[in-house]
C-alpha positions as CSV (number, residue, x, y, z in Angstrom):
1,X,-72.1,-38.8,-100.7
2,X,-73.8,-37.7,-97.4
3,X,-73.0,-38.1,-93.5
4,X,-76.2,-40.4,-92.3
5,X,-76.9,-42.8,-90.1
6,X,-78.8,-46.0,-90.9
7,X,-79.5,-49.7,-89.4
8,X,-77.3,-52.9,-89.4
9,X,-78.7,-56.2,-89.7
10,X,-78.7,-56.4,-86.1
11,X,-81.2,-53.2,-85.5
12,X,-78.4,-51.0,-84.4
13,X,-78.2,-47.3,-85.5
14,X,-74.7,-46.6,-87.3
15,X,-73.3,-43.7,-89.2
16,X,-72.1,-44.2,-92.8
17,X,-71.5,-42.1,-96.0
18,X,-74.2,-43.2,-98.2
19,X,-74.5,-42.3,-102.0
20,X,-77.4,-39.8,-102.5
21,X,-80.5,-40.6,-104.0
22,X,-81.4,-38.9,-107.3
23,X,-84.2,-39.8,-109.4
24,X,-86.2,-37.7,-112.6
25,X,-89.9,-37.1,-112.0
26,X,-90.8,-39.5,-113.7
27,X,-88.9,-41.9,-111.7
28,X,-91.2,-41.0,-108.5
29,X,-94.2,-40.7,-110.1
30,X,-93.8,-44.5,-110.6
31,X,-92.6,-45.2,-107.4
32,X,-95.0,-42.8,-105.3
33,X,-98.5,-43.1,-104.7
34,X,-100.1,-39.3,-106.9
35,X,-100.8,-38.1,-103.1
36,X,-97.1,-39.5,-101.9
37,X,-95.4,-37.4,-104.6
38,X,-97.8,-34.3,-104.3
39,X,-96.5,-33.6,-100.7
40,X,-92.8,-35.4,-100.8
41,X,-91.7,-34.3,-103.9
42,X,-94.0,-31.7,-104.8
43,X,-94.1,-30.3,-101.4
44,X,-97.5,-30.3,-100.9
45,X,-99.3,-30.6,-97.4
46,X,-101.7,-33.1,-96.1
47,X,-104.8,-32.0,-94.3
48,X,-104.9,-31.6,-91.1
49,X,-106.0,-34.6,-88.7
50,X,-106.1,-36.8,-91.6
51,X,-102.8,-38.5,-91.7
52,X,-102.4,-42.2,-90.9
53,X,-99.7,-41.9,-89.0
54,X,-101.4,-39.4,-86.3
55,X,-102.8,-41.9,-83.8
56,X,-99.8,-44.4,-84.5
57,X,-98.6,-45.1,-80.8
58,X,-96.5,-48.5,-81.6
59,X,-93.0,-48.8,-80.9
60,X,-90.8,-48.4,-84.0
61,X,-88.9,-45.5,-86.4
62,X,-90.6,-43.9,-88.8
63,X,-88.5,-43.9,-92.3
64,X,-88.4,-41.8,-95.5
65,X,-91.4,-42.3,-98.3
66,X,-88.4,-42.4,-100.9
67,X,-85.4,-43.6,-100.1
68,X,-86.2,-45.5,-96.3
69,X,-84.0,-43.3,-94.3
70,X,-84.3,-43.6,-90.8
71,X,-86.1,-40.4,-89.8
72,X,-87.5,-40.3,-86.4
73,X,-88.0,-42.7,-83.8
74,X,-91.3,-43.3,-81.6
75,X,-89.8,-42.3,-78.1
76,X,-89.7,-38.3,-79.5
77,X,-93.2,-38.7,-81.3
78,X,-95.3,-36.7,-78.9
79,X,-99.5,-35.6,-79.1
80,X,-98.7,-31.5,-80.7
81,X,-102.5,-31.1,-81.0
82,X,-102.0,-30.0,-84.8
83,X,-103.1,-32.6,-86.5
84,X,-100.0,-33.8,-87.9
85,X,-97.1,-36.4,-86.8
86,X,-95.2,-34.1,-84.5
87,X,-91.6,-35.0,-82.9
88,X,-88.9,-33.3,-80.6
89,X,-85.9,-34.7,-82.3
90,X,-85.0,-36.4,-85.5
91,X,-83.2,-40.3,-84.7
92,X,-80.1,-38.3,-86.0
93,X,-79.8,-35.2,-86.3
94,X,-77.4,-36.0,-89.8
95,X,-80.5,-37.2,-91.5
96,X,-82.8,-34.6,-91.4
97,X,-82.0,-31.2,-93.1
98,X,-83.2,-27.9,-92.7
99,X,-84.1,-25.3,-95.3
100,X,-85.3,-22.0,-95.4
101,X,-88.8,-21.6,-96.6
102,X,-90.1,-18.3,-97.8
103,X,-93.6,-19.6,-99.3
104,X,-97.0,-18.5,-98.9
105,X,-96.0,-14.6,-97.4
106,X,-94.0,-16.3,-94.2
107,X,-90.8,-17.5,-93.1
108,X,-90.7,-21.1,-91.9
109,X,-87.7,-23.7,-91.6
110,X,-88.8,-26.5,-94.4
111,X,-87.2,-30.1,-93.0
112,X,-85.9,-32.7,-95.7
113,X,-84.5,-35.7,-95.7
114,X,-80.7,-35.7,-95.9
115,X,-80.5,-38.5,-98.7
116,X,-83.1,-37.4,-100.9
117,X,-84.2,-34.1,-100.5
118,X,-88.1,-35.6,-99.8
119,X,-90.2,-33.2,-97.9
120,X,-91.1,-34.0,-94.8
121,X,-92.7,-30.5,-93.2
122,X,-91.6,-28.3,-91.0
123,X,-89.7,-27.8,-87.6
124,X,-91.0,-25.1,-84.9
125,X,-89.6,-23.9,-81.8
126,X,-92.8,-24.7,-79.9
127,X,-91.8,-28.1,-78.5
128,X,-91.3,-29.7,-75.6
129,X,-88.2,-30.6,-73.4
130,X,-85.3,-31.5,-73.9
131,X,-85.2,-30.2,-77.2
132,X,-88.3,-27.1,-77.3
133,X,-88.3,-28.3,-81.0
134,X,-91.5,-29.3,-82.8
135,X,-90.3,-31.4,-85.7
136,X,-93.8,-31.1,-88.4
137,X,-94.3,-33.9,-90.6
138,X,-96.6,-35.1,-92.9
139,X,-98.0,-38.9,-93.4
140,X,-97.2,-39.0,-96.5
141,X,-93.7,-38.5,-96.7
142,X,-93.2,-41.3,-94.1
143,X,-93.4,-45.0,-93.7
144,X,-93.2,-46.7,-90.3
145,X,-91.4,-49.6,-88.9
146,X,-92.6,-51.7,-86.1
147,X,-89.6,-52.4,-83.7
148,X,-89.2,-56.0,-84.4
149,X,-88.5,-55.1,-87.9
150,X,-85.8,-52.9,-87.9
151,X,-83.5,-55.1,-89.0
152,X,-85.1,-56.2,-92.2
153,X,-84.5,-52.3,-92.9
154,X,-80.4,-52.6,-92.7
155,X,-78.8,-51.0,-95.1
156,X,-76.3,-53.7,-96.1
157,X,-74.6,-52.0,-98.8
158,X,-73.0,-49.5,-96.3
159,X,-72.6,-51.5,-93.3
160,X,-69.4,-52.8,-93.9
161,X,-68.3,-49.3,-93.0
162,X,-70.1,-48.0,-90.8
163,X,-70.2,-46.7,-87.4
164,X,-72.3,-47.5,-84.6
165,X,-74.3,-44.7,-82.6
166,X,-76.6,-43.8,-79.9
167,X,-80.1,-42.9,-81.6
168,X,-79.7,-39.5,-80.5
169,X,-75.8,-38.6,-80.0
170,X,-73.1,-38.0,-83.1
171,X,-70.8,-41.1,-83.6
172,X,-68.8,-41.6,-80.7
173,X,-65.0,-41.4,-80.6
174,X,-62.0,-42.3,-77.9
175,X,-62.8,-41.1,-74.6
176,X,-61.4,-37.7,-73.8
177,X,-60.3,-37.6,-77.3
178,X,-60.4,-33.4,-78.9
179,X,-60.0,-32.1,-82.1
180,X,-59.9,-29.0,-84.3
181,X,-61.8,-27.0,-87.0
182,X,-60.7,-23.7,-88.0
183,X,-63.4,-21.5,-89.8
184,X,-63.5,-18.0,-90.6
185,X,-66.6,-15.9,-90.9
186,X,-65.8,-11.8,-90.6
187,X,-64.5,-10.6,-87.3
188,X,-63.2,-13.2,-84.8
189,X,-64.8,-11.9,-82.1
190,X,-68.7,-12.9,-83.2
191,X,-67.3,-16.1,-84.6
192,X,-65.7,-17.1,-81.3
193,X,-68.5,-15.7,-79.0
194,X,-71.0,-17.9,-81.3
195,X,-69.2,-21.5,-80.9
196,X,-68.5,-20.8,-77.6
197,X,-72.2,-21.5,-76.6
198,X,-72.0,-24.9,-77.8
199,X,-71.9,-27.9,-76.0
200,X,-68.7,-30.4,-76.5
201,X,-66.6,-27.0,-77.2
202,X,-64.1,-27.1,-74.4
203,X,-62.3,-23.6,-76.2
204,X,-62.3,-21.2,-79.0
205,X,-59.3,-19.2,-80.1
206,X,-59.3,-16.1,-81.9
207,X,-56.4,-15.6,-84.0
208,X,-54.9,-15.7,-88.1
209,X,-55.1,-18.0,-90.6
210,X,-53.7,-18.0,-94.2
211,X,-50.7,-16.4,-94.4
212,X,-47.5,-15.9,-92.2
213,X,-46.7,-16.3,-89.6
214,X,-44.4,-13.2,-89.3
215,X,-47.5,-10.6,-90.2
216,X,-50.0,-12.7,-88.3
217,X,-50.3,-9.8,-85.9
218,X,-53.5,-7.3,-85.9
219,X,-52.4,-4.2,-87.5
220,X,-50.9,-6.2,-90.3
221,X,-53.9,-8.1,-90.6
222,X,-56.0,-5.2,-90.9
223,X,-54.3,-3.9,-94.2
224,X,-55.8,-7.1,-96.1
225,X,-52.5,-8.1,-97.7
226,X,-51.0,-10.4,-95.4
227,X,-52.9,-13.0,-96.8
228,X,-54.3,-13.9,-93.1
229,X,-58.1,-13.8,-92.8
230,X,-59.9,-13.6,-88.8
231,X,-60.3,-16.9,-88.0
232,X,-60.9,-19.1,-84.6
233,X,-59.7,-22.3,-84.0
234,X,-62.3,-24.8,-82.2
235,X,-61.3,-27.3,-79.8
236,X,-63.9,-29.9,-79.7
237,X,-65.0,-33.2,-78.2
238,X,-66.4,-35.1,-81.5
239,X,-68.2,-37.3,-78.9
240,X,-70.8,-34.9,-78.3
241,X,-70.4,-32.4,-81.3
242,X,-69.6,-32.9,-85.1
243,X,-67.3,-31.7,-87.6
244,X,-70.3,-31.4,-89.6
245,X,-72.7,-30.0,-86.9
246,X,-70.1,-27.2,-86.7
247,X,-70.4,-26.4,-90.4
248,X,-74.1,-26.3,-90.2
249,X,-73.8,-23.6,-87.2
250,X,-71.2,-22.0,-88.9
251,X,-73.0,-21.0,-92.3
252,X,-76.7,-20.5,-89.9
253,X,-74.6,-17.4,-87.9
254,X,-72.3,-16.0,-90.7
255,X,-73.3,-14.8,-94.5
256,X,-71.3,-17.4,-96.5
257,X,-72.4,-15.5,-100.4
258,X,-70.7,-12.4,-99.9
259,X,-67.2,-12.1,-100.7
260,X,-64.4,-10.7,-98.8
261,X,-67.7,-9.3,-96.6
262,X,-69.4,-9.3,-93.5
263,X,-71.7,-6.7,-92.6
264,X,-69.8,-3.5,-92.2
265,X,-66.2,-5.6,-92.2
266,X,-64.6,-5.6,-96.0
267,X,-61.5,-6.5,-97.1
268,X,-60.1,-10.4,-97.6
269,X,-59.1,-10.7,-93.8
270,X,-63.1,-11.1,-93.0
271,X,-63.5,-13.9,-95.9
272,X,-65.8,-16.5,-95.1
273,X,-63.5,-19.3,-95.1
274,X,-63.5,-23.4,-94.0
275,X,-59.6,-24.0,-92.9
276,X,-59.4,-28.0,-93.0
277,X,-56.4,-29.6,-92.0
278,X,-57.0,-33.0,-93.9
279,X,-58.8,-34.5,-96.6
280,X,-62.1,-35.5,-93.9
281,X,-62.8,-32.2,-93.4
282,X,-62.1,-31.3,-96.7
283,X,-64.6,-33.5,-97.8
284,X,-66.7,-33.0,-95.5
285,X,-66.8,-29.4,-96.2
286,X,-66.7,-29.7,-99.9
287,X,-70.3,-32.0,-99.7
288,X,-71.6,-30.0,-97.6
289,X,-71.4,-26.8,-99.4
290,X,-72.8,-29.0,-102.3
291,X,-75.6,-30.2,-100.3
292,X,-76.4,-26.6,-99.4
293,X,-76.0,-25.6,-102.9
294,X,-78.2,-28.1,-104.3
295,X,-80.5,-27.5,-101.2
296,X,-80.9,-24.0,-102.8
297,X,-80.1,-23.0,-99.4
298,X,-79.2,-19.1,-100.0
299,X,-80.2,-16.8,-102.7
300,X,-76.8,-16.2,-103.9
301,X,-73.9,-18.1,-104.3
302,X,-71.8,-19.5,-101.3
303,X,-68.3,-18.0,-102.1
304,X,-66.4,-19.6,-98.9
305,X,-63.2,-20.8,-100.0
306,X,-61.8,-24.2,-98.8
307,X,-58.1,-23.2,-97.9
308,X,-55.5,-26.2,-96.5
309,X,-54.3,-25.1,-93.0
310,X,-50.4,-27.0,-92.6
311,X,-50.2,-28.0,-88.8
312,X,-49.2,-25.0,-86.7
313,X,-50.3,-22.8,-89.3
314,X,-53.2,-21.2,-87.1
315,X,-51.6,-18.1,-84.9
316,X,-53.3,-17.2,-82.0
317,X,-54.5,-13.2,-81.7
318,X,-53.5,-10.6,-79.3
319,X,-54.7,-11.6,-75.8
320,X,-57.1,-8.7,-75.6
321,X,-59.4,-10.1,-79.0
322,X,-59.4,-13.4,-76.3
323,X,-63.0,-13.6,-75.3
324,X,-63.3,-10.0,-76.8
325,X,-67.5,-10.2,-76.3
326,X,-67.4,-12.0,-72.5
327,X,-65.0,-9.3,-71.6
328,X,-67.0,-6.4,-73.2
329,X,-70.6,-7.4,-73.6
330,X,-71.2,-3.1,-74.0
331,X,-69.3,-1.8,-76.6
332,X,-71.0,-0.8,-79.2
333,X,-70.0,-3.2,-82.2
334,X,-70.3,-5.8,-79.8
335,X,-73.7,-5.2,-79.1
336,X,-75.1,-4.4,-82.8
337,X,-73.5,-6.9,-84.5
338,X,-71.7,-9.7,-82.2
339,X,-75.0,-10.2,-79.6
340,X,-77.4,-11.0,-82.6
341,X,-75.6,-13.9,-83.7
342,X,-74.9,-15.2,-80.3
343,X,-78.7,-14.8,-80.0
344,X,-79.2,-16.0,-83.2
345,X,-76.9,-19.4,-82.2
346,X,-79.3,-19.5,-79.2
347,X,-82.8,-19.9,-80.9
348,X,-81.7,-21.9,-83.9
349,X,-79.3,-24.2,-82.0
350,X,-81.1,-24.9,-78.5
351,X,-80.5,-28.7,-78.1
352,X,-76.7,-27.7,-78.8
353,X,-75.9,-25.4,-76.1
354,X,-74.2,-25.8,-73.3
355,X,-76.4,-25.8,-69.8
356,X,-75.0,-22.4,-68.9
357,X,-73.7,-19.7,-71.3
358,X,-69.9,-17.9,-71.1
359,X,-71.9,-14.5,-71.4
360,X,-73.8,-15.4,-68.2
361,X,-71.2,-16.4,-66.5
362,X,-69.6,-12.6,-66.6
């Protein structure tokens, strides 16, 4: 199952977990036009300035050549000058996924969509505002939707459970609502300094997850048998930021195939490590680890370890690891190995960051 969001029979966008599609070769071929499945499934690319869909200026959403699933909607379809379908934002950002692609001699991000796994193109950081995102997609892996049909489009198998949400925000929840994620990724101090550029994140608390709570202090911690690994807990507004768009930041800022690693940190405490506290986030997690997996998303495989956190289980660091980078943007560790994920956070994540960042702040 995946997170996406598709249409009701009254043309609104909702979220839902849909089953994903899954079909043999053979199974497309028949379905696909030869060109269709050269590009979408074969990830092929279209010539430039010969795609029908260039010069399409009517109002409507653009949906996936395999499966129909809402992809991007004609208010972020903008003129690139490329020669191919160019837009600032997916109509969710659930249903388009992102992949590292290592073809041809260069390194590009390869976009998908979510349900599928149908090539779409590629996204660029060459955009315009709000986003500075150029999202680079090809005719052919698309079909278009005049307005006044969305509806005949709903997915009524899934709409029973669905829930509504703006084209371009996550699914909404009760005003002034927070919750909680608890991830752990090597030392505490780049994994807080990273989600603390993210909009919707009101705080992020270093501290120990794991083990005890009577050797969940630092120097215990630091012999690696306490059970504890570095975490931070995340205090967040789902209105305006995901569960799952935390994950995805997470495992874009921290090396999730080496075990009991990161960088120059060994030992279990720096374990990359998802610390749910009930079975949505576990399962949340869980397919989206699979996803990635089956996305071939790494070169190796992902070793972080889904770990149940009981409530109060999470036990908050010494005050000086609080805000460890803020407080000392100079020291050396900081700035070889904390700084480049913040910065990292910052050009992979720019329509998620908050206007101003802590670090300029200090």
């Amino acid at each position: 199952m995946v997170r996406v969001s598709v249409f009701n029979s009254a043309g609104e966008l909702v979220a839902v977990d849909s089953p994903r599609v899954v079909k043999t070769d053979a199974q497309w071929k028949a379905q696909l036009t030869p060109e269709q499945y050269t590009i979408a499934r074969a990830k092929g690319t279209e010539r430039a300035f010969c795609g029908t869909l260039l010069d399409n200026h009517l109002d409507g959403v653009y949906t996936c050549i395999c499966c129909g699933l809402p992809l991007f909607a004609s208010n972020s379809k903008f003129n690139s000058g490329t020669g191919w379908p160019s837009f600032f934002q997916p109509i969710a950002k659930t249903n388009v996924i992102e992949h590292t692609d290592d073809s041809y001699g260069m390194a590009r991000t390869e976009i998908l969509c979510a349900r599928c796994d149908c090539h779409l193109g590629h996204v660029f950081d060459d955009g315009p505002r709000p986003t500075g995102l150029r999202f680079c997609v090809n005719s052919e892996s698309l079909m278009f939707v005049e307005q006044g049909d969305v509806a005949k489009i709903a997915d009524a198998a899934t709409e029973a459970k669905a829930v509504p949400q703006a084209t371009s925000k996550p699914a909404a929840s009760q005003p002034g609502q927070l919750a909680k994620a608890v991830f752990a990724g090597g030392c505490f101090w780049c994994v807080e300094a990273v989600f603390e550029e993210l909009e919707g994140v009101k705080e992020v608390i270093s501290g120990y997850a794991g083990g005890s709570k009577e050797t969940a202090d630092y120097r215990a911690v630091c012999t690696g048998t306490t059970g504890h690994a570095e975490a931070v807990e995340i205090i967040y507004d789902p209105s305006k930021i995901t569960y799952e768009e935390l994950l995805k930041v997470h495992f874009a800022t921290h090396d999730p195939t080496t075990l009991n690693r990161q960088g120059p940190d060994e030992g279990t405490q720096y374990r990359s490590a998802i610390f749910y506290q009930n079975d949505e986030q576990k399962q949340i997690a869980e397919a989206f680890i699979q996803d990635m997996t089956d996305a071939k998303a790494f070169n190796k495989p992902i070793v972080t370890t889904l770990e149940s956190l009981k409530p109060d289980a999470f036990y908050a660091a010494e005050t000086y690891h609080q805000n460890y980078v803020c407080n000392n943007p100079m020291q050396g560790y900081v700035r070889g190995v904390a700084l480049p994920k913040v910065d990292k956070v910052r050009a992979k994540f720019k329509d998620m960051l908050k206007p101003t960042s802590p670090l300029d702040k200090k």
